[in-house]
Structures are given as structure tokens and as C-alpha cells.
N, C-alpha and C positions, 0 to 999 in steps of 0.2 A: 498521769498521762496514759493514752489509751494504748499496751503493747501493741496495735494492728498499725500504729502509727511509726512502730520500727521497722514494716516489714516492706522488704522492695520489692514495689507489683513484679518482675520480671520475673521473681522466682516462683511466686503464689498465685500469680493469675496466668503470665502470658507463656510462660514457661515451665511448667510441672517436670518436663523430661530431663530441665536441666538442675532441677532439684533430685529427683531419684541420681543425675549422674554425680552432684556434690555429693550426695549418703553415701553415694558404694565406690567414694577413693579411700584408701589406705592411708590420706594423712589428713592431720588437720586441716580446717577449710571456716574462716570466718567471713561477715561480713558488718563493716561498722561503720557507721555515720560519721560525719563530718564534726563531730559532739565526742567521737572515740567511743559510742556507745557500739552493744551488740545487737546488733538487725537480724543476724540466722549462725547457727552454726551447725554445722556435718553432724552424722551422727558419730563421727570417731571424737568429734570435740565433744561433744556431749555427753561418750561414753567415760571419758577420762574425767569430767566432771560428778559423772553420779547424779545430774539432773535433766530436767525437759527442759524444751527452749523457751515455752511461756514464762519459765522460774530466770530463765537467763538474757531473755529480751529486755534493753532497755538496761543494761549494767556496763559500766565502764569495762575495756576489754583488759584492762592493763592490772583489775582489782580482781575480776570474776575469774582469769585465767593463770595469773601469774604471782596473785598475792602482792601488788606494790601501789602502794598509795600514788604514786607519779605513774605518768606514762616509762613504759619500758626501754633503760639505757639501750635497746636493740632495735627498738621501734622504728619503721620508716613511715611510719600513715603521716605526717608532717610534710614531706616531701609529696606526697601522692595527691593530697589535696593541696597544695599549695603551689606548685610546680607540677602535678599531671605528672608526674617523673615514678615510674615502674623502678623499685627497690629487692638487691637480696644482702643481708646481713646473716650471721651468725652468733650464736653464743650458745653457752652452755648451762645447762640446768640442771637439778635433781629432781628423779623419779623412782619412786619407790624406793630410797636409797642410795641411790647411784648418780652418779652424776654422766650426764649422756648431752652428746654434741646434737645441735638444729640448725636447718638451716629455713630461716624464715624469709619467705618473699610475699610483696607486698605490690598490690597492683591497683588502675581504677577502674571506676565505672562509671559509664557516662550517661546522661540522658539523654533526651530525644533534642538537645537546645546546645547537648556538647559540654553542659558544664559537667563535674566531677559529684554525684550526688554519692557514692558507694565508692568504700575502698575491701577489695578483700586480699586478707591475709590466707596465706597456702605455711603450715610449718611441719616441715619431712625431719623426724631422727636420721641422721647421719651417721651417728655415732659405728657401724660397723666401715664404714668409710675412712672416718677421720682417726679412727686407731690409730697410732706411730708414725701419725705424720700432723704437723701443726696446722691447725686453722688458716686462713687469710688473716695477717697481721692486722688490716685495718677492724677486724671483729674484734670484739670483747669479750673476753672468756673468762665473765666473776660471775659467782655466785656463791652466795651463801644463805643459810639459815639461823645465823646467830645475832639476834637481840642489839645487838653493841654495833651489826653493820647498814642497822637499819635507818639512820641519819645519813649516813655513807649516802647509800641507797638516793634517797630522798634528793640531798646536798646536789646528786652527781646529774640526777633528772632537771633539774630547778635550773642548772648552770652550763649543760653540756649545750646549750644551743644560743646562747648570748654572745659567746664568742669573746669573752673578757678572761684576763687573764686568771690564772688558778695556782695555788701553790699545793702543791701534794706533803705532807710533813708526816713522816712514818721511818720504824725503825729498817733495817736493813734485810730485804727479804718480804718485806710484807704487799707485792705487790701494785708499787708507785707505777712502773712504766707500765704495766698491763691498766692501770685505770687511766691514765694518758691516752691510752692505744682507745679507750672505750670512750673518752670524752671527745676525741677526734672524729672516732666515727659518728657519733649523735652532733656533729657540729654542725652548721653550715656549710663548710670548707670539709667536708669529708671526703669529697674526690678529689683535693689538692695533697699533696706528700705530706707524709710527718718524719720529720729528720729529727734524730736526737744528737746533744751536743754534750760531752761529756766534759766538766769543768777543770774537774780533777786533772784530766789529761792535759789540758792548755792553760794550766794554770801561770808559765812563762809568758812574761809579755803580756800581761794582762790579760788576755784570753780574746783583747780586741783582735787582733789580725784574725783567728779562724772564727768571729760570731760575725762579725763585720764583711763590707767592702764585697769587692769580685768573686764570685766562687767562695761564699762563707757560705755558716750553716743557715743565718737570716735570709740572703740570698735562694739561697735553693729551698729554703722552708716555704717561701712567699704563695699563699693562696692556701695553704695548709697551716700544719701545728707545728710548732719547734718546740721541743721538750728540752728544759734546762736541768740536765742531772748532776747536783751535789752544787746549790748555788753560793752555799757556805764557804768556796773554794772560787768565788768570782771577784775580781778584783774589783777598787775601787771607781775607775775610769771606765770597766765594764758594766758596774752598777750604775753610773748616771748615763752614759748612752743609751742604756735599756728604757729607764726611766722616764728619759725625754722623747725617745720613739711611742713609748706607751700613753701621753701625754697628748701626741698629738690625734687629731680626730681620727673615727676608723677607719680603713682604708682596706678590701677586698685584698688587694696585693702583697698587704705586711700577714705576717701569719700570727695567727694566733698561739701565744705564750703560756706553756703547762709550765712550771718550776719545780721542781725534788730537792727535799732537805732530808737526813738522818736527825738532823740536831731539832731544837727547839727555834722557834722562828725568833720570836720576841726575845730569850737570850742573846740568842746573835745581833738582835740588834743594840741593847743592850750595853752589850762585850764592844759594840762599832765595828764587828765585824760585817756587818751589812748597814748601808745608806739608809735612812728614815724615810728619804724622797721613793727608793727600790721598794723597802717593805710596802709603802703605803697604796701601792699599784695591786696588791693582791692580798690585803689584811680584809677586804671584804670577801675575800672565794679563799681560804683556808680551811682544807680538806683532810683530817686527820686521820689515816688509816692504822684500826687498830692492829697490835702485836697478836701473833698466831694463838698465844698461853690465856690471850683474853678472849679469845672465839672458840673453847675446846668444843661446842659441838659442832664445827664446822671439821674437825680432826677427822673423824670416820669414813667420810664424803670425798676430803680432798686427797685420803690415803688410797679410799680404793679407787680414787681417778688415776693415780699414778700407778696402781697397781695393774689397772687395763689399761694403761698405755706403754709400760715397760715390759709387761709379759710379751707383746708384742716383738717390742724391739729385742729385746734379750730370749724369745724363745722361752720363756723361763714357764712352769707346772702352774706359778702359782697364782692363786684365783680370787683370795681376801686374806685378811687378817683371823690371825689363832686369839682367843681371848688372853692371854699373856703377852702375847705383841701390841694386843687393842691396850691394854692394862698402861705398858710401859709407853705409848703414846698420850694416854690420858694424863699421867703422873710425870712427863717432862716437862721440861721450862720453855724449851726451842729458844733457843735464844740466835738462831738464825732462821727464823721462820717460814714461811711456805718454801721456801728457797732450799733449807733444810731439810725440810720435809719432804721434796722430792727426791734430795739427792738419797734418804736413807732408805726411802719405797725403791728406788733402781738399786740401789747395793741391796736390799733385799732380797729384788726379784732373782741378782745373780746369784743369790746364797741358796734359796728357794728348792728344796727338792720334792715337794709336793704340793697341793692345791693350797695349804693352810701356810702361812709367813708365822712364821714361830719366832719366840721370843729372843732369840740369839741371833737371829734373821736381821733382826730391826737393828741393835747393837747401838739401843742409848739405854744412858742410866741417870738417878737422878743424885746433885754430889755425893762423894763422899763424907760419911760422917764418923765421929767418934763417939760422940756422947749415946748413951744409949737410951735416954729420952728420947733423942732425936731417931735414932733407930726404930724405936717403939712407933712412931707418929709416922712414918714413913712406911710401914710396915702395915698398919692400921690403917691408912689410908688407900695402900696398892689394895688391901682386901677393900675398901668399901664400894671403890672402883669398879672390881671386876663383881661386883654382889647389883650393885646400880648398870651396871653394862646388860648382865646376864638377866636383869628383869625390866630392861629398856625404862629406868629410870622411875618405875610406879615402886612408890614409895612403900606403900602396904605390904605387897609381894617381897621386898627387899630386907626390911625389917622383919619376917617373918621366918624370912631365911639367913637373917645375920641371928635370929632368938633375941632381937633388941625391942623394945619399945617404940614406938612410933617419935615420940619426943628425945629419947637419947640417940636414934638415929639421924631427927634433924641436927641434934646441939654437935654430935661427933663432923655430918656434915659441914655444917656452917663452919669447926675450928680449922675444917684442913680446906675448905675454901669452895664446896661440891656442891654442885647447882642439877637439882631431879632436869631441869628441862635440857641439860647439857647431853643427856642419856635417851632422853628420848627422839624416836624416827631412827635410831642407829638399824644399820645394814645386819642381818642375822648371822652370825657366826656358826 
């Protein structure tokens, strides 16, 4: 297909003034077809791309700009073309390194007949805005680069606008309710509330009187999401209510059902701690979020987010990570995961007396041991870390500077578990 066939006469023919005035704004400026294809982009999109618009005419907006096989958990062109309805959302992404906040608005454009032929996206960095203080909670603020959350990804695109229920099943810390917050906003019901109801707490009494009835959380959720946190902790009377409301046909009014587990789903059912009838409502949308120690190269990114958003709040010098702070991040377990990870980048910042977060800054370690094999392997490993840190993971360079072989450098990698692409795109220390 011919790219002249992606381009809207108003900018190329009848309009040229209002093309020079798209080139010379200071934020991105798309424009894409009813297909999610790209019809023009600014020259600031284009600069950040490194290509001309003939290479990027006629390319899905959500592949050529943001890397995601799916349209983007952020995306409003759904709404624009479907409902005529003008959109602004938020999230957060990495650039160059860093992870930096946007706020992306999303508008139409009409023809001469009034339909909706062109939707253009506008996406302004915020990120000196948004420093130390939180986003609008109905935004989604995930991102990553790590290999393991690209299913994630995918799964969360596929299923955030059906409006069916979803179970979220991850360890503790690894951000369930922030993908809740991101499946709401990509929903249908995205300007209805999202109430979360925590299990754990009403575990008394079955947990019907506060999910149920007058002034529950069903009640106040309705036209929006209710998020069920820790559903391992629901009673039995509460799991067939659920059940049989999910049962019946959809209804705009009833809100849409996100779930959170710590445990395994299918043990729980299993154990009979959960209903067969409850599981079987969301055994098709089970959404596995991986643990922090299986994403190490999303570690770098999500340390120096917290590291520019606590300097902020704490006042604090410091500005990145010292490579023995990077070291001792790469080589923990986190077994309280992004949750952890924030809290030790803020105890950081306040330990912090200069630009660099140094190694006593961070103050994790990995267990204690006795044996001195195990010593040896732990020690050998903190070196190969900061050897793969310090040459962004290109193997050649790494191996040249351990004096190792190409081959005994993979075989030492592969026994302590170290992956080159984990090291690479890291932030410069």
C-alpha cells in the first residue's frame, strides 16, 4: 500500500501552516488512523526515532514508538474513535536509561461529513512535574525491559478492555495493585471508581457484610473495578456469592472483578481453600507477575526511579547508584520485591552524602555463609557482576578484562545464574 495513502490531505495540502506549527512544538505529536497505523509524526517524534516519516508511515503506533506487540496499556485512541471522546492518561517509561513520567493526551479529528477519520496523540515528559508527588492513581506506572514481563505485557493488552474478571497471582511486593490500577484504566469503566477491598482485614464474618449489601465495597465499586486483595483469606459463603454474581449476564452497573493471591491458585484449590465454582470465573485471565530477582535487568531503572523521586522528598545529594551499591543490587534475592526496593533507595537517599549511593548506603547483603566454597562462589560472582556492569554486558570487552576466555566466562556465568542481556542499556555510573 501506497504511504500517500496514510496521509491526511489537511496537513499536506490544505494546511502546510499547520504542519510547520506541529514541527516546531516541543512535544511529541502523532497522527494515526482508525487501523492504529501512523499517518505523520513531528519532527520531535521523528527525532527520537532516528528516522524520516516515509520509513515510519503506515506502521502500527504502539510497535514503531513504544516497542509492544499490543496496543499500549496507556493508549486511549479506542475511546477517540469509538466514542469521539478526547482522552489524557499517564505512565511511565524508560529513556535513555531513566525512567521518566508522560502525560499522553489523545484527541479526534473529524471530516468534512463529521465522522472521526484521524486521531492525534500529543505526549509532553512531565517527569520535572511529577518528582515527589504520585501520579493520578487511575494511571498506570509499569514498565519494564525485562524478557520475563513481556507475556505480562501482552496478557494485560488482550484482556484490559473485555471487562472479565482477572486474577493477578504474584509474590508480595511485586506490584499486583499497580497492574489493577492499569487494567482499570485501559477498561471500559475507566471513569467509574476502583475501590479495593482488603480480605485479610474482614476476614470475620465471612467477609459478606463489608463486600456485600448497602454501602459495601460491591456497592460503591459498581460501574468501575473492585479489586479483591488476598482472596486466599475469602470465605466460603463469600466465594459462592461472588460466583453466582459473576455468573450472571454483564451488567454496566456490577463492577468489574481484579483478584490478588500471594499463594499459588490451583493449590488453593486443591487444599479447598477456594470453591472450584470461584476459581473457574478467572482460570481463564490468570496473570502471573514475576518476582523482582527474575527481572534483574529491570533493577537499574527502577532504583534510579526511586533515587529521583526520594532525593526530592528527603533533600538528599544523591543522583545514581556507586557501582558496589549497583553490585550488591544485582547479587540480592529481594525477597520483598519492588516494595523493598523502594524502601532501601529512600533509606539510601537519607544515608547519602554525595551524588554516588555507595555500598553501605544500600545495606543489603546476600546470606550468611560458612562454608568457604560458598564463600568463594559469592565472591566470584559479586566480581563478575561488577566486570558485566562496568562493560554494559558485551561479553568480549568483559572477558578481556576478567584475563578469562570467552568460553570460561560463559560457563562461570551460566553456574552463578548471569544473563549479558541483564547488563545491557544499564544507566552510566
Amino acid at each position: 500500500m501506497s504511504p500517500r495513502r496514510f496521509r491526511p490531505p489537511a496537513l499536506y495540502t490544505k494546511a502546510p501552516f499547520l504542519q510547520s506549527l506541529l514541527d516546531g512544538m516541543p512535544d511529541s505529536v502523532k497522527v494515526i488512523d482508525s487501523q492504529f497505523r501512523v499517518v505523520y509524526a513531528n519532527d520531535v517524534s521523528l527525532k527520537n526515532l532516528r528516522v524520516n516519516l516515509n520509513e515510519l508511515r503506515g506502521r502500527f503506533c504502539h510497535q514503531a514508538f513504544y516497542g509492544f506487540k499490543e496496543k499500549c496499556f496507556f493508549c486511549g485512541m479506542k475511546n477517540v474513535f469509538e466514542a469521539g471522546q478526547s482522552q489524557v492518561s499517564y505512565c511511565t517509561l524508560a529513556v535513555n536509561g531513566a525512567n521518566r513520567d508522560f502525560e499522553v493526551s489523545t484527541f479526534p479529528i473529524r471530516g468534512s461529513d463529521g465522522k472521526i477519520e484521524y486521531a492525534v496523540e500529543t505526549v509532553r515528559d512531565i517527569t520535572p512535574l511529577s518528582k515527589g508527588a504520585a501520579l493520578p492513581q487511575k494511571a498506570g506506572k509499569i514498565s519494564s525491559r525485562d524478557k520475563t514481563y513481556s507475556l505480562v505485557f501482552e496478557n494485560m493488552a488482550q484482556w484490559a478492555e473485555d471487562d472479565q474478571p482477572v486474577l493477578l497471582q504474584g509474590e508480595k511486593g511485586t506490584g499486583k495493585k499497580s497492574f489493577a490500577r492499569a487494567l482499570h484504566q485501559r477498561s471500559s469503566q475507566a471513569d467509574g471508581p476502583f475501590r479495593v477491598f482488603h480480605c485479610v482485614d474482614n476476614s470475620k464474618g465471612d467477609c459478606c457484610d463489608g463486600l456485600f449489601g448497602e454501602g459495601s465495597a460491591w456497592e460503591k465499586a459498581k460501574g468501575g473495578t473492585l479489586y479483591l486483595d488476598g482472596i486466599c483469606h475469602l470465605g466460603e459463603a463469600s466465594q459462592k456469592k461472588i460466583a453466582e454474581k459473576l455468573s450472571r449476564p454483564a451488567d454496566r452497573d456490577n463492577p468489574r472483578v481484579v483478584a490478588a493471591t500471594t499463594e499459588d491458585i490451583l493449590s488453593l484449590v486443591h487444599q479447598e481453600t477456594l470453591r472450584l465454582d470461584f476459581y473457574n470465573k478467572f482460570a481463564s485471565r490468570i496473570l502471573r507477575l514475576p518476582a523482582l530477582r527474575n527481572r534483574k535487568q529491570d533493577l537499574p531503572f527502577l532504583a534510579q526511579h526511586f533515587i529521583e523521586t526520594y532525593k526530592v522528598l528527603t533533600g538528599s545529594p544523591a543522583e545514581k547508584l556507586g557501582p558496589e551499591a549497583m553490585c550488591q543490587l544485582m547479587t540480592y534475592s529481594w525477597p520483598g520485591n519492588i516494595r523493598e526496593l523502594e524502601t532501601r533507595i529512600e533509606r539510601a537517599c537519607l544515608l547519602a552524602t554525595g551524588p554516588l549511593v555507595e555500598k553501605l548506603d544500600v545495606d543489603v547483603c546476600a546470606p550468611k555463609t560458612e562454608r568457604l566454597d560458598d564463600l568463594l562462589n559469592s565472591t566470584e560472582k559479586t566480581y563478575l557482576v561488577d566486570i558485566l556492569t562496568k562493560t554494559h554486558g558485551k561479553l568480549g570487552e568483559a572477558a578481556k578484562q576478567a584475563d578469562l576466555s570467552l568460553k570460561t566466562l560463559q560457563r562461570k556465568m551460566k553456574r552463578h545464574g548471569l544473563k549479558a542481556e541483564d547488563f545491557r542499556n544499564l544507566p552510566d555510573n
